[in-house]
C-alpha positions as CSV (number, residue, x, y, z in Angstrom):
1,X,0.0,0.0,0.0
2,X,1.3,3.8,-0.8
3,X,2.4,5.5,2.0
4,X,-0.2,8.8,2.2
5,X,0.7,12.2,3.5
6,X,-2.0,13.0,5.7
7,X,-2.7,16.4,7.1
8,X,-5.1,15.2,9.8
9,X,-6.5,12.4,11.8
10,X,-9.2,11.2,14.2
11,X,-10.0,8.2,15.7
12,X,-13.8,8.1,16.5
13,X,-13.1,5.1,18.2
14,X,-16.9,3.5,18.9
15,X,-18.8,6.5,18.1
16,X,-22.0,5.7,15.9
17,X,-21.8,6.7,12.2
18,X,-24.5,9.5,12.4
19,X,-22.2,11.8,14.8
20,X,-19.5,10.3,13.1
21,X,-20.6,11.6,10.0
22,X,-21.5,15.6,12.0
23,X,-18.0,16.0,13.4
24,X,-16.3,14.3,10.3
25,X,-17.3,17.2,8.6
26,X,-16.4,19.7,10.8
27,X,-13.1,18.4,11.0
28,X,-12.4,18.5,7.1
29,X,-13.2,22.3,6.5
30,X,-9.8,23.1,8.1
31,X,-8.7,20.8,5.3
32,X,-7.3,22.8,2.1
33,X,-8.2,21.5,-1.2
34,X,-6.4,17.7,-1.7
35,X,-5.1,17.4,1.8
36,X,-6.0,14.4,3.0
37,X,-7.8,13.0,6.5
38,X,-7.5,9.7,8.3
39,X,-10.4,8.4,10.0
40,X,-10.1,5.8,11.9
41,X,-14.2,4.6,12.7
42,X,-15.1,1.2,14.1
43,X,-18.6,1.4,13.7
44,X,-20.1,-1.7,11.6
45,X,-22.0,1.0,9.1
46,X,-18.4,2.9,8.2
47,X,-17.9,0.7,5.9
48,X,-21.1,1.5,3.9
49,X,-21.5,5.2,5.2
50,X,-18.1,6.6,4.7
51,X,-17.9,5.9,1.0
52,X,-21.1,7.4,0.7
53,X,-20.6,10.2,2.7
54,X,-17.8,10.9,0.3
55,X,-19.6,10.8,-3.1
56,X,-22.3,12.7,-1.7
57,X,-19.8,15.7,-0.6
58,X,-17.6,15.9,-3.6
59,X,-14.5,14.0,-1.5
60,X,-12.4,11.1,-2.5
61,X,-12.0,8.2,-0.4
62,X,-8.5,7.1,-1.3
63,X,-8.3,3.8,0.4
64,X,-10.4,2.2,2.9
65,X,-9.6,-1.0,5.1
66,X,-12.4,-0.7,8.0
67,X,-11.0,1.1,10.4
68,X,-9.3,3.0,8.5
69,X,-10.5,5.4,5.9
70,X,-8.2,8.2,3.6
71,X,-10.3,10.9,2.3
72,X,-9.0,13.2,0.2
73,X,-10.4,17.2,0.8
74,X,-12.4,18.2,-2.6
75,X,-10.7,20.7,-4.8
76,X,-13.1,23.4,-3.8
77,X,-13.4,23.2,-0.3
């Protein structure tokens, strides 16, 4: 796997994927455009909700392997 320069991370630990999802997106506005986040999520929906949570924002999940999760800041953020 590519090693990825990440700007930020979080580990939500056990937090569901609805206030996952709230403070997820909180944390990536101090994101410029292309930096990239690490999540680290163990809730059972992640793997479902974070790649959808990403189309529907305009962000690019770069690799996923549940916990983990590399999303990639849109362009026009």
């Amino acid at each position: 796997m590519e090693e990825l320069r990440v700007a930020d991370a979080w580990d939500a630990g056990d937090m569901g994927c609805g206030e996952v999802i709230i403070l997820l997106r909180t944390r990536m506005r101090k994101l410029g455009p292309g930096e990239v986040f690490k999540l680290t999520a163990h809730d059972l929906g992640a793997p479902e909700d974070i790649p959808a949570w990403c189309r529907l924002t305009g962000r690019r999940l770069l690799q996923a392997q549940h916990p983990h999760y590399w999303i990639e800041q849109a362009q026009s953020a």
